[in-house]
Each structure stands twice: as structure tokens, then as C-alpha cells.
C-alpha positions as CSV (number, residue, x, y, z in Angstrom):
1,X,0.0,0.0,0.0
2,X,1.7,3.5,-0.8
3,X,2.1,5.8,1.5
4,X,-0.5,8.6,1.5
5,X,-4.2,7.7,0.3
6,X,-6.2,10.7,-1.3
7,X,-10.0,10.7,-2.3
8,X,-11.1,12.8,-5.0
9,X,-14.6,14.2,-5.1
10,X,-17.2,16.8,-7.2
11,X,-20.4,18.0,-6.5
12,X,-21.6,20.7,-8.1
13,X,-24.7,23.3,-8.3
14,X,-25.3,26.4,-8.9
15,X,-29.1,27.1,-7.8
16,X,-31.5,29.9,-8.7
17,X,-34.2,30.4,-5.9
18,X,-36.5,32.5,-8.3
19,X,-36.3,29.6,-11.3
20,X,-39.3,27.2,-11.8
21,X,-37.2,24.2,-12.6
22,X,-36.5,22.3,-9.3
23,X,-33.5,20.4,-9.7
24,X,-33.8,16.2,-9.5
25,X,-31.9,13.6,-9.5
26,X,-32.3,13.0,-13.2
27,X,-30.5,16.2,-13.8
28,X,-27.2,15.4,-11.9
29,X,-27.4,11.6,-13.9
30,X,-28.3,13.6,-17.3
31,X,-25.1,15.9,-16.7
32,X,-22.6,14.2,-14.8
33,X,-22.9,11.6,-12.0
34,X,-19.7,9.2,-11.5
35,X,-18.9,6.7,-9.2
36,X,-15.8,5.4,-8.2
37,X,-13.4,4.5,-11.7
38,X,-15.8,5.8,-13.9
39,X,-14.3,9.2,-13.0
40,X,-10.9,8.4,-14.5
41,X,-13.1,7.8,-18.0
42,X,-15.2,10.9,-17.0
43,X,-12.1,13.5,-16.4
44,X,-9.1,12.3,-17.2
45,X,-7.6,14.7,-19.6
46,X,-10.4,17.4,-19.3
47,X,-9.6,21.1,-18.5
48,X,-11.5,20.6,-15.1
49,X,-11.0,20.7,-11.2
50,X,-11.1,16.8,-11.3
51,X,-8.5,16.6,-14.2
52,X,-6.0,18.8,-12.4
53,X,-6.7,16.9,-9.3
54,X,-6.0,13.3,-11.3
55,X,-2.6,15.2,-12.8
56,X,-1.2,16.6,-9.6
57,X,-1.9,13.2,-7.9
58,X,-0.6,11.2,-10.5
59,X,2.6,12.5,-10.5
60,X,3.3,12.2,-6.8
61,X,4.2,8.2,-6.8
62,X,3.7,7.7,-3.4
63,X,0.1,8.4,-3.7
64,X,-3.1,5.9,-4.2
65,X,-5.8,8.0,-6.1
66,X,-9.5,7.0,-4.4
67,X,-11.9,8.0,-7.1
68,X,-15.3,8.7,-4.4
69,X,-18.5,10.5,-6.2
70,X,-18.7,13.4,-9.0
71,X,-22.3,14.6,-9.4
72,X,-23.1,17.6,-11.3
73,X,-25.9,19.0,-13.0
74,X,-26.7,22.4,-15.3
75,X,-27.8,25.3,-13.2
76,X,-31.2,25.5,-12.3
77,X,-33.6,26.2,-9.6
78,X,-32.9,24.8,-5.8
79,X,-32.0,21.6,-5.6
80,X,-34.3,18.8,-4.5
81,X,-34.0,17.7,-1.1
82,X,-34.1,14.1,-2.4
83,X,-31.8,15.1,-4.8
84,X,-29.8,16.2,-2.5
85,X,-29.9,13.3,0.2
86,X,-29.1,11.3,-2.7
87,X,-26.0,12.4,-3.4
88,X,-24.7,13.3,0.0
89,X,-25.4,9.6,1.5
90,X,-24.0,8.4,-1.6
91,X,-20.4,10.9,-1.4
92,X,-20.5,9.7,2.8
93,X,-21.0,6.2,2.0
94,X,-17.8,6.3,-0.5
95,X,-15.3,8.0,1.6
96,X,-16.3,5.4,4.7
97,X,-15.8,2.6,2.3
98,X,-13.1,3.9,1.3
99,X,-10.9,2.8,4.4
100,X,-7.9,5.1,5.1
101,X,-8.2,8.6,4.2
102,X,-4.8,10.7,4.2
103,X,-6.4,13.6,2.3
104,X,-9.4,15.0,0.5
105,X,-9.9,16.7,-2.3
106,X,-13.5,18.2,-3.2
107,X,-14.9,20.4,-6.5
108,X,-17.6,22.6,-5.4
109,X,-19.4,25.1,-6.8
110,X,-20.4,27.3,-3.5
111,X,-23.9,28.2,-4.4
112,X,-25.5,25.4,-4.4
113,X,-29.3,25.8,-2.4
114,X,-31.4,22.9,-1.6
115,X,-35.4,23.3,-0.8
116,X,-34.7,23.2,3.0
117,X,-31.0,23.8,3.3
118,X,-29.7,27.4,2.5
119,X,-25.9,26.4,3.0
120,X,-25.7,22.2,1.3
121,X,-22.0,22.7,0.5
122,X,-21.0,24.2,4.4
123,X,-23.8,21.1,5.5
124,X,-21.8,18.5,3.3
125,X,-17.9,19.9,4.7
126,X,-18.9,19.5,7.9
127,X,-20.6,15.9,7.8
128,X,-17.4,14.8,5.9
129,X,-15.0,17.0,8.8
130,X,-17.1,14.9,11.4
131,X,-16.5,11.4,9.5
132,X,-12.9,12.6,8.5
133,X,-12.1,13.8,12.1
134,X,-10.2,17.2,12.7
135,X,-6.2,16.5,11.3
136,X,-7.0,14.7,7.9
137,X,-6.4,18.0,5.5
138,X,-9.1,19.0,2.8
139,X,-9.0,21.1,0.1
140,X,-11.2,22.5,-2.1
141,X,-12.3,24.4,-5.0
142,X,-14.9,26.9,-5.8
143,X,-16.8,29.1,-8.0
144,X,-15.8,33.1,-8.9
145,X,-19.8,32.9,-7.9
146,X,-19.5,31.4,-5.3
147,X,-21.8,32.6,-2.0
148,X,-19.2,31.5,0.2
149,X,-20.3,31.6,4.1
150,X,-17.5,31.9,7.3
151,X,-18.4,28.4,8.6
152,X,-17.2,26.6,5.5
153,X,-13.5,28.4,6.6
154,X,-14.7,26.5,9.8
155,X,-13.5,23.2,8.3
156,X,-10.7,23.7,6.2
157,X,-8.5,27.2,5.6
158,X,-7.7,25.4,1.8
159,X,-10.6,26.9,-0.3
160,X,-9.0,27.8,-4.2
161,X,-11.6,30.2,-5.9
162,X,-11.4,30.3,-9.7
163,X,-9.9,33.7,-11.0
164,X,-10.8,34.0,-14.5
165,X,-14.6,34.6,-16.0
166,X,-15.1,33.0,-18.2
167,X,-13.8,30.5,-16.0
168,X,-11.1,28.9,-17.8
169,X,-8.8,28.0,-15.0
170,X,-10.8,25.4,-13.2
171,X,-8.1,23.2,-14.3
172,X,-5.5,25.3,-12.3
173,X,-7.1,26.0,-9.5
174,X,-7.4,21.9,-9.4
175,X,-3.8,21.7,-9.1
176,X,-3.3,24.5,-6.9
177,X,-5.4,22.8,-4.4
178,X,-3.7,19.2,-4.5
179,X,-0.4,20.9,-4.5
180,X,-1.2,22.4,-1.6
181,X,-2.7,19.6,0.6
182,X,0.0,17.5,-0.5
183,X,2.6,20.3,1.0
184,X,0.7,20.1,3.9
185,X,0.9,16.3,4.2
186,X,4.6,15.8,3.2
187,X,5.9,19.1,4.6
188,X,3.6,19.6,7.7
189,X,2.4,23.4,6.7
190,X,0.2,25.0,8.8
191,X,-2.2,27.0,6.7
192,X,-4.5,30.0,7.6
193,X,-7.8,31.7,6.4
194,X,-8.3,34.7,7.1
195,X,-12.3,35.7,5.4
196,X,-14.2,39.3,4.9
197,X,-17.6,38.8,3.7
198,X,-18.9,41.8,2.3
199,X,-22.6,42.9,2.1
200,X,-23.1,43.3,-1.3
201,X,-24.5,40.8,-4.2
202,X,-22.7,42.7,-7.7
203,X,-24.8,41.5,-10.8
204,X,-22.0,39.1,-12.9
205,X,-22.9,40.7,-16.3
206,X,-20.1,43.1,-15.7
207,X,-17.5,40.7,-13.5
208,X,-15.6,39.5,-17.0
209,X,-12.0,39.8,-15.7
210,X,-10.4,40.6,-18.9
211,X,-11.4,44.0,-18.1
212,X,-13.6,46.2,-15.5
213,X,-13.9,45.7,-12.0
214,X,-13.2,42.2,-11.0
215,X,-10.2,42.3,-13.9
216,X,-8.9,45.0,-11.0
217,X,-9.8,42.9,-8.4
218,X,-8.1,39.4,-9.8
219,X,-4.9,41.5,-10.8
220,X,-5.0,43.2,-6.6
221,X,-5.2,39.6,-5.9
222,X,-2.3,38.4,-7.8
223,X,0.0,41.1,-6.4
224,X,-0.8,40.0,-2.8
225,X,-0.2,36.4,-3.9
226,X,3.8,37.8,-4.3
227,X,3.8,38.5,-0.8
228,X,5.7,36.9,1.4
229,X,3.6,34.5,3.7
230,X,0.1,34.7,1.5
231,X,-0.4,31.1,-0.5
232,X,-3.7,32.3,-2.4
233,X,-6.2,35.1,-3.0
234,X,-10.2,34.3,-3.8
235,X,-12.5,37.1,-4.9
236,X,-15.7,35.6,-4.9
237,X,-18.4,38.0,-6.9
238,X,-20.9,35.7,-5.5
239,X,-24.6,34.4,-7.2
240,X,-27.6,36.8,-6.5
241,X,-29.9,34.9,-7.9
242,X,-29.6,32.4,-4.8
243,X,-32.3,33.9,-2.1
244,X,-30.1,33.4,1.2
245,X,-28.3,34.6,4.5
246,X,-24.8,34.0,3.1
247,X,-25.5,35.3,-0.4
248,X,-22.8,37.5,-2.1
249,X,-19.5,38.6,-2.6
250,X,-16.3,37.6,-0.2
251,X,-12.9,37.7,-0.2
252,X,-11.0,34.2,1.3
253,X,-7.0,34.5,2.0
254,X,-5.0,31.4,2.3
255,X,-1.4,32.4,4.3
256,X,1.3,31.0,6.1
257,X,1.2,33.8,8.2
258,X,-2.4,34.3,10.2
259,X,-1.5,38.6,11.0
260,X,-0.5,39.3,7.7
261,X,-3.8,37.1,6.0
262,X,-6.2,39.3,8.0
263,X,-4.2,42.3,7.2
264,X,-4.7,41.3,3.4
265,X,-8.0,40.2,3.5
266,X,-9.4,43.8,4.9
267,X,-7.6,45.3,2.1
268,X,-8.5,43.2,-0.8
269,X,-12.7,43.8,1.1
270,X,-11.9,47.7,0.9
271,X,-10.8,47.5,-2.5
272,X,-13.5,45.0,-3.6
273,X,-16.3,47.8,-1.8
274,X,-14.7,50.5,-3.8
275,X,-15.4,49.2,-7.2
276,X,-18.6,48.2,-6.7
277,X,-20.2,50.6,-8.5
278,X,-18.6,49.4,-11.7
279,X,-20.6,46.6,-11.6
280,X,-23.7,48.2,-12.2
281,X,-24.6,48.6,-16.6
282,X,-27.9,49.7,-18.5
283,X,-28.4,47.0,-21.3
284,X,-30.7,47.6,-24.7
285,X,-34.1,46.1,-24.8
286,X,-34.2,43.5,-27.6
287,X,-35.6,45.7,-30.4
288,X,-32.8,48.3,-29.6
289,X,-29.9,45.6,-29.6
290,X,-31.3,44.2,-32.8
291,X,-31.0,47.6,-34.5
292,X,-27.5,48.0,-33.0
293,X,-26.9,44.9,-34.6
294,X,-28.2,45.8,-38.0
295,X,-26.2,48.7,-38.1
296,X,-22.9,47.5,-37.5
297,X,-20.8,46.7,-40.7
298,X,-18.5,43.7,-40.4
299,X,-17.2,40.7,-41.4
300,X,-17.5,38.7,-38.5
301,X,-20.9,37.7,-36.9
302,X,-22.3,40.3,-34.1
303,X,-23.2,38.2,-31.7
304,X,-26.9,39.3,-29.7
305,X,-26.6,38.0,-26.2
306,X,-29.8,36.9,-24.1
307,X,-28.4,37.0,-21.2
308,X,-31.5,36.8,-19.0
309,X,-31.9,33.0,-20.4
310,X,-28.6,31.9,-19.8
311,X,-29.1,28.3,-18.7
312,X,-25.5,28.6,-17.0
313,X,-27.3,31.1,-15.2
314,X,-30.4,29.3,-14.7
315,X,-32.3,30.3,-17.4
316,X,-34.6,27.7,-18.7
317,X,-33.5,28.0,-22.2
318,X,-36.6,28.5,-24.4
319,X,-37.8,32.6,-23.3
320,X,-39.0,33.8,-26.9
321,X,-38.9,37.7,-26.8
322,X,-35.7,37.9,-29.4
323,X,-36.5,34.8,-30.9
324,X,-40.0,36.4,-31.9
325,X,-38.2,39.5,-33.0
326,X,-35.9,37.8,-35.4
327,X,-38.6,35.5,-37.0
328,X,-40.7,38.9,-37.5
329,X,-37.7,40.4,-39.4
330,X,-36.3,37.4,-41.1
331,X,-33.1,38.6,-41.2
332,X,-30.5,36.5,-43.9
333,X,-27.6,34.8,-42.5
334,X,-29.0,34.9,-39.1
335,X,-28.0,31.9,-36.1
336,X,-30.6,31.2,-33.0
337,X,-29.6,28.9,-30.4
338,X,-29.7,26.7,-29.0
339,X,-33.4,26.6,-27.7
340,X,-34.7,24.0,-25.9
341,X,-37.5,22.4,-26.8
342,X,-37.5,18.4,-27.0
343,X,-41.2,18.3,-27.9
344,X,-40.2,20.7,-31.6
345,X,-37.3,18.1,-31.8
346,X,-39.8,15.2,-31.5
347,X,-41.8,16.4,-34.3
348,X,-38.4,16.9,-36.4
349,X,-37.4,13.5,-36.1
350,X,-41.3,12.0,-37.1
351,X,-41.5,14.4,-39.9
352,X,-37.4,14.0,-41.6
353,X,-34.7,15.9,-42.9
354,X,-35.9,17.9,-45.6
355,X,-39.4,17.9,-44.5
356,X,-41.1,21.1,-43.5
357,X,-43.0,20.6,-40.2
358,X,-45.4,23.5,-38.2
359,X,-43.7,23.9,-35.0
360,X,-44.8,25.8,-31.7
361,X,-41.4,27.2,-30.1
362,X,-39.8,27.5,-27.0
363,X,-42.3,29.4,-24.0
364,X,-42.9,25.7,-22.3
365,X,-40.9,26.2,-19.6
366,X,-41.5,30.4,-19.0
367,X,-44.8,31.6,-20.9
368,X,-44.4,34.4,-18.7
369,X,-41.4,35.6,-20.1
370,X,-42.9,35.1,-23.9
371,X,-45.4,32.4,-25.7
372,X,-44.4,29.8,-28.1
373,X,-43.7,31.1,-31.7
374,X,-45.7,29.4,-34.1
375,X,-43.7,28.5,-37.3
376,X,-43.4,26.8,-40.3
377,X,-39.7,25.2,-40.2
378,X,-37.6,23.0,-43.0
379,X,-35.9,20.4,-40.6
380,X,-32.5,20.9,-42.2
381,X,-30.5,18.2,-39.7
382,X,-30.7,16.0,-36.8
383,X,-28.4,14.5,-34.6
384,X,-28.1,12.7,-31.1
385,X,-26.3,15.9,-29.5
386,X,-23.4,14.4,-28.1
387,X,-20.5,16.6,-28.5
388,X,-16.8,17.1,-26.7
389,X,-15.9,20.6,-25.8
390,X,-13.0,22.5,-28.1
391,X,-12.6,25.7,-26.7
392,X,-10.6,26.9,-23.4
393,X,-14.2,26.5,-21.2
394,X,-14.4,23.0,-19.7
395,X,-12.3,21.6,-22.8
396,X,-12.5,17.8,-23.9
397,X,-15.7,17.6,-21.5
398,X,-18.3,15.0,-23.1
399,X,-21.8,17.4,-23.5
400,X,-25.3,15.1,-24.2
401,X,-27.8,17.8,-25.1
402,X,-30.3,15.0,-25.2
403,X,-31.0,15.5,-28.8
404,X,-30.7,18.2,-31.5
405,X,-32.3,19.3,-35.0
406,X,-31.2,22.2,-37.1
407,X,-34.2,23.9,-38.8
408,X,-35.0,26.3,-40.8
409,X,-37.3,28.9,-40.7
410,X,-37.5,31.8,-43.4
411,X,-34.1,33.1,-44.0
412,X,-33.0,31.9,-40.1
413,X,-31.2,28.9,-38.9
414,X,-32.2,27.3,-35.8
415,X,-30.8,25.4,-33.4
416,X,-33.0,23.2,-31.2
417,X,-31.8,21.0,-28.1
418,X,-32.8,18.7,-25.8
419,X,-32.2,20.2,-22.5
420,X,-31.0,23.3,-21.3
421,X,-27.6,24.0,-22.0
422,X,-25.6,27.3,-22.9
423,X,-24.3,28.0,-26.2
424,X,-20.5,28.5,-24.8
425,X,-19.0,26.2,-27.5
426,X,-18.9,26.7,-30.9
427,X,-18.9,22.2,-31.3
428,X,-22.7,22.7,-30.0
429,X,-23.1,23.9,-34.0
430,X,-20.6,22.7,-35.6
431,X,-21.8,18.8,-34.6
432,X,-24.6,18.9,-36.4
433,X,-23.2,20.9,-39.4
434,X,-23.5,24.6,-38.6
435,X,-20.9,26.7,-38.9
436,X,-21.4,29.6,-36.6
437,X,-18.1,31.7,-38.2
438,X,-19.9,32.5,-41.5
439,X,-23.1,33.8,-40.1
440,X,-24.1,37.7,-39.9
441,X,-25.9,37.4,-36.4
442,X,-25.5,34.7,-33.9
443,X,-28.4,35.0,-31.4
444,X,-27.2,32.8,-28.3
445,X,-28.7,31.6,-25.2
446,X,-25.3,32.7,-23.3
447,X,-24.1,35.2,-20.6
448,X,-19.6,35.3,-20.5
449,X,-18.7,32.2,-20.7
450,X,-19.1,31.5,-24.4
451,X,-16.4,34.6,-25.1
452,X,-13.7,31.9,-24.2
453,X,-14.5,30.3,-27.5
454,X,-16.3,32.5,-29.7
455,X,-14.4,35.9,-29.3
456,X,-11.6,34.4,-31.9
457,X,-14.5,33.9,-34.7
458,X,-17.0,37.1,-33.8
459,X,-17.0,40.8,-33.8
460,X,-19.4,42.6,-31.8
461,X,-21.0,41.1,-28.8
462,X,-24.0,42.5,-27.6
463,X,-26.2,41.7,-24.7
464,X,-29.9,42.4,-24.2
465,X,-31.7,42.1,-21.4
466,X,-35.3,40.5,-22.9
467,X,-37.0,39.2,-19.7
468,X,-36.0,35.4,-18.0
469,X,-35.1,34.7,-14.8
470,X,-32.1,36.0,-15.0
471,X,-32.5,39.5,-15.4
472,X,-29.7,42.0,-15.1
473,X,-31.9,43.8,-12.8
474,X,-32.2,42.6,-9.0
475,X,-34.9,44.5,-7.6
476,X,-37.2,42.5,-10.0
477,X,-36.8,39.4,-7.6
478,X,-38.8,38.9,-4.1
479,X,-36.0,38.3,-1.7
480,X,-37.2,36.7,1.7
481,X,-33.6,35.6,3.2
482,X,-30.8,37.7,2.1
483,X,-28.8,40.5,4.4
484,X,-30.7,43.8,5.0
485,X,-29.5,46.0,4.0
486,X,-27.3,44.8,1.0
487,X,-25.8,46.8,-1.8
488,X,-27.1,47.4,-4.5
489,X,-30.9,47.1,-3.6
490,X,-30.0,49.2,-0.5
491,X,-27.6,52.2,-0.8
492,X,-25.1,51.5,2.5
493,X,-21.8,52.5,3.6
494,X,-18.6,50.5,3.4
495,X,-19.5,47.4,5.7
496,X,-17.2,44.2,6.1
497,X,-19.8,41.7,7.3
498,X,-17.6,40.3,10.2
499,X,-19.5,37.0,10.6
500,X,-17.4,33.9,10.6
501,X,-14.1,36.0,10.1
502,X,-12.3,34.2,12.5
503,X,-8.8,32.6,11.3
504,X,-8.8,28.3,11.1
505,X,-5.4,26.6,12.0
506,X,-5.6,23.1,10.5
């Protein structure tokens, strides 16, 4: 038996308390839901958490890899507390099976909400912590948007927020984390966390960190990593779409040296409370970003982005305000998708390629963000939807979108899917024959996350905030649980909420 023993482990949600699509079990199993060895077929040479974990780990030979449970599942509304109970007796069940335990190493996502558990991920540490006892070291990862609460500091100081949106350094931040626990095993560091949880919820529209605010924030962050004594930096922006006490942004240092992480962590909360007000941008409606769009002269595709359906932010994928507009004007060389609607992609399949078929789109899930658009459509394509990642979001990841067919309506191609799924690759096209490079406007269900891959083949990127659940604009949401008062729905002074703040020696 070699010498150290580390489990690897994923579970991953980000959860929308104001979407109508509660998340089950089949949604975890649809996305991503491995068990033991299946992870090495799952991961193994993916740009993810889990891959950098398997890398780091596989290079140390001294180390047995124990592959535990990786469940994750699109972003959606809360998640079931079924759902939920399924998972976590299933992740408890493998790391006591599992026999020694020298280390841990756990994805999560940080804004995960269950139906009645606002805080899963803080629920989950600590049932592990109290299984794993109080010296066996754990690290973890987490979301940019991650709501991140002081009691998850509680059991481990070694939380590795992602510092690029979109997020394509997942894959880092997974070896930043093993590297670190295995320091800590072989070496004996002591590491600290020193946390400032700040009372404000910043929309993410704005939070790209090529440039604006959190760019400032992620490059303030890197400088203090130079420091003697500081190991890592987090700026978490936060998700305020999740209705609860620990929503919002924080800042987590992870130091050697416990005075100087508190005195870094104040600073980097000052600084974070000084920007806010970058955060805040007016969007077009869709008619006015479609005229924007018209008027631009270019080569490249403008790309309209409707950001309020996102399904990466919860959306459900099949709101129908800009498709509407764009059947109306029948624009030529003109890209919509992908929308999801698996009943349209039923009647595809009956009816055949090259068969026109009368279709009622999208407004299934969200009639009250726009009805179903009646059309008359060519069905152009059809395909299974199974596609792997090329671009530097999630890269080589297997994505099912449960179906596809290309259509045709008027002078507009359409892309329809099987369940909700961003349009942040270009492969999502380009597996059932489109080419997205070559069209005039691409219309995509998408927030930031797509610009990793399709900022090299566009021009323009506009977003319009046509209405879905998640709207640019907070005060359009019924919040029952979060901080009063919070910026920006209230207009407060600087204020470091110092709950949970305390340093954690492990």
C-alpha cells in the first residue's frame, strides 16, 4: 500500500431560488454523476477541477488515487432535497468505504441551495469533517460565484476560488489545491484563512475579468499572492440569484502567516467595496440591440446575447422575446440557439430531414417571459447531441444535449436542443453541421462564458436584457432571506460583514 491515500470528489450546483425548474436527480445523472473509476473515463484529460486533481496526484508516486462521487448538474432552480440526500449519502458512503483517508480533495461550486438547506455545501464539509475527524487535511475548489459563508472556513482554511470569467482555470485551480494539501501532508504546513464577507450581491454581467472591475480585483489579488507569507487570494463575486443569508460577494485569504492574511483580507474587502459601483450597466431592450446589430458593418458575426436566459445562469433555455423579434424580421444569415425544446425536436425527427414541419417554439418552460412562436420550419438536420468541448471553457468535457435538429425557418437557422444548456462552444453547431463563423448574427442563449471560445471567430458582442429569470436587474426578484440591507438594492456604507471571520489553524 503507498504511502498517502487521497480521495477525489465533485459535487456541483449552482441554484436559482427565483427559477421554476426544481432540480432532480435526473438532472445530476443527465449531466454528470460518477462513481468510483468511472471518474478516470469521466475526467481524465479534461480542462477541469477533477483533471487537475487526477494530474497533480498522478505525478506524486507515493500516492493511491481514491476515485469517491462526482455529481453535477446544469444550473437551475434549488435543488431537491431528495436530490440532495441522494448524493450526499452516496459521497459519505464512499469516503467510509473507502478505508484510510490521508487527504481530501473536493470540486464545489459554493452556491449550491437545496429546498430546505440554504448552506448544502457548508452542510456537506462539515458531515465529511465529522467522518474525517479534525487532522486529515481538505481542500477544495470553488466558483468566482460562489456565495461562500465563514463556517465553511470553519473546516478547512484550503478553499481555491477560480480567478478567471469565463472560468477557464478550473483546471489550475485543481492543481493549486492538490499541490497544496500534498505540501501540507509531506511538509507539515500549517495554513490559515483569514475571510471578509462583504454585504453586497454585484450583478455578474459586468465581472468578466479581462477587463472592468473584477479584472482589477483578480490583478490586486495576484500582487498579494507575491507576498511573502500569502499562499492564495479568492475574490468571490458571488450568485444573487440564490435567495439566502450567506449570499454574495467575499474575499478568502489562504497564508502561512495568520496577522498578515487578516491584514490582506481587509484590504482586498476595501478594494473589492470600492469598485462596486462598476458593476452596475444599462443593457438595450431586444428591439434596440437588434437595431444595434443591424447597423454595425463587419465581417464577422455580431453576436446578440440573451443574457436573462442563460441556462449557465439558470435560465430555462426557451424565453421567446428575441426569438420572436428575429422570426418577425427574417433577417438572412442569421444563427438562434440553441433553444430547448425536445417536444419541436420530436416532431423533427417524425416528420425527416428535408421535410417542412409546423412547429410551436420555445415558451414551455417560461410563458411568462414570452409564448411559443408558431412557425413553419424545414428540418435541415438531426443529430443525437453528443458533442466534446473544443474551446478553453471545460475543454474535452463529453456534453449530451439529449438531442438536437437544425431547422430552418424563413431566412434563419435554428438550433434546437434537448435540455438546457448554454451555447459556450462553438462544437454545439458545428456537430450537427453549422458553422457559426460564417453567419451575420449569432443570437445565443449565453451570458460570458461562451467569449472563451467564440471571441476568436465574432465581432461585436451584444447583450440584451429580454425578460427570463435571469435578469440583469435585482430588484425584479422577491427576496425573503438575504442581508438587510445589501448593496445594491439598499444604498449603504462601506461594511465588512464580520460574521465567521475568525482565522482556522488546520
Amino acid at each position: 500500500m503507498k504511502e498517502y491515500r487521497i480521495g477525489i470528489a465533485f459535487f456541483y450546483h449552482e441554484s436559482h431560488s427565483f427559477s421554476p425548474i426544481k432540480t432532480e436527480i435526473e438532472q445530476f445523472r443527465h449531466e454528470g454523476y460518477f462513481i468510483g473509476n468511472e471518474i478516470y473515463d469521466a475526467y481524465t484529460g479534461t480542462k477541469t477541477e477533477v483533471g487537475g486533481f487526477l494530474d497533480v496526484l498522478e505525478q506524486e508516486k507515493d500516492v493511491e488515487i481514491v476515485p469517491l462521487v462526482c455529481a453535477a448538474a446544469i444550473p437551475s432552480g434549488v435543488v431537491s432535497t431528495e436530490a440532495y440526500s441522494i448524493i450526499e449519502k452516496q459521497m459519505l458512503q464512499s469516503i467510509q468505504q473507502a478505508g484510510r483517508l490521508d487527504g481530501l480533495l473536493l470540486a464545489l461550486h459554493g452556491a449550491m441551495v437545496v429546498e430546505d438547506l440554504f448552506d448544502p455545501e457548508e452542510h456537506l464539509l462539515g458531515k465529511i469533517r465529522e467522518f474525517l475527524g479534525p487532522r486529515i487535511p481538505i481542500a477544495t475548489t470553488l466558483d468566482m460565484h460562489a456565495n461562500l459563508s465563514g463556517k465553511m472556513i470553519h473546516y478547512t482554511p484550503l478553499h481555491f476560488g477560480f480567478k478567471t470569467y469565463p472560468h477557464v482555470d478550473m483546471y489550475d485551480q485543481g492543481v493549486h489545491a492538490a499541490k497544496a494539501l500534498m505540501k501540507q501532508l509531506k511538509e507539515g504546513v500549517n495554513y490559515y484563512a483569514s475571510f471578509e464577507k462583504l454585504l453586497m450581491m454585484p450583478p455578474s454581467i459586468n465581472m468578466r475579468t479581462s477587463e472592468g472591475p473584477m479584472h482589477k480585483m483578480i490583478e490586486w489579488a495576484k500582487l498579494a499572492e507575491q507576498e511573502a507569507g500569502i499562499e492564495n487570494v479568492s475574490v468571490f463575486g458571488g450568485f444573487p440569484y440564490s435567495d439566502i443569508p450567506m449570499v454574495g460577494a467575499s474575499v478568502l485569504v489562504v497564508s502561512l502567516d495568520p496577522k498578515k492574511g487578516e491584514e490582506t483580507a481587509k484590504r482586498m474587502a476595501s478594494l473589492f467595496w470600492s469598485v462596486k459601483e462598476e458593476f452596475i450597466i444599462d443593457l438595450p431592450s431586444v428591439k434596440e440591440g437588434l437595431e444595434m446589430a443591424l447597423s454595425i458593418e463587419d465581417d464577422r458575426p455580431v453576436v446578440l446575447a440573451d443574457i436573462s436566459d442563460n441556462p449557465l445562469s439558470c435560465g430555462s433555455g426557451d424565453t421567446t422575446e428575441l426569438l420572436r423579434e428575429m422570426v418577425m424580421l427574417d433577417i438572412p444569415e442569421t444563427l438562434f440557439g440553441g433553444l430547448y425544446d425536445p417536444k419541436s425536436i420530436e416532431l423533427c425527427r417524425k416528420a425527416g430531414v428535408g421535410k417542412k414541419v409546423w412547429l410551436s417554439l420555445g415558451g414551455k418552460v417560461s410563458p411568462e417571459f414570452g409564448e411559443p412562436v408558431q412557425v413553419e420550419a424545414t428540418v435541415m438536420a438531426l443529430s443525437d447531441g453528443i458533442f466534446q468541448n473544443t474551446g478553453p471553457f471545460n475543454q474535452h468535457l463529453k456534453v449530451d444535449l439529449k438531442g438536437a435538429a437544425h431547422i430552418r425557418v424563413g431566412q434563419m437557422d435554428i438550433l434546437l436542443i434537448g435540455r438546457p444548456m448554454s451555447a459556450n462552444d462553438p462544437a454545439m453547431f458545428r456537430h450537427i453541421g453549422l458553422e457559426p463563423s460564417t453567419k451575420k448574427i449569432l443570437a445565443l442563449k449565453a451570458k460570458n462564458h461562451f467569449r472563451a471560445a467564440f471571441e476568436p471567430i465574432v465581432g461585436r458582442i451584444i447583450y440584451v436584457d429580454a425578460p427570463g429569470v435571469a435578469s440583469n436587474c435585482l430588484s425584479t426578484f422577491t427576496y425573503r432571506n438575504i442581508p438587510k440591507p445589501i448593496w445594491p438594492l439598499d444604498d449603504i456604507e462601506y461594511e465588512v460583514e464580520r460574521r465567521g471571520k475568525e482565522q482556522w489553524k488546520q
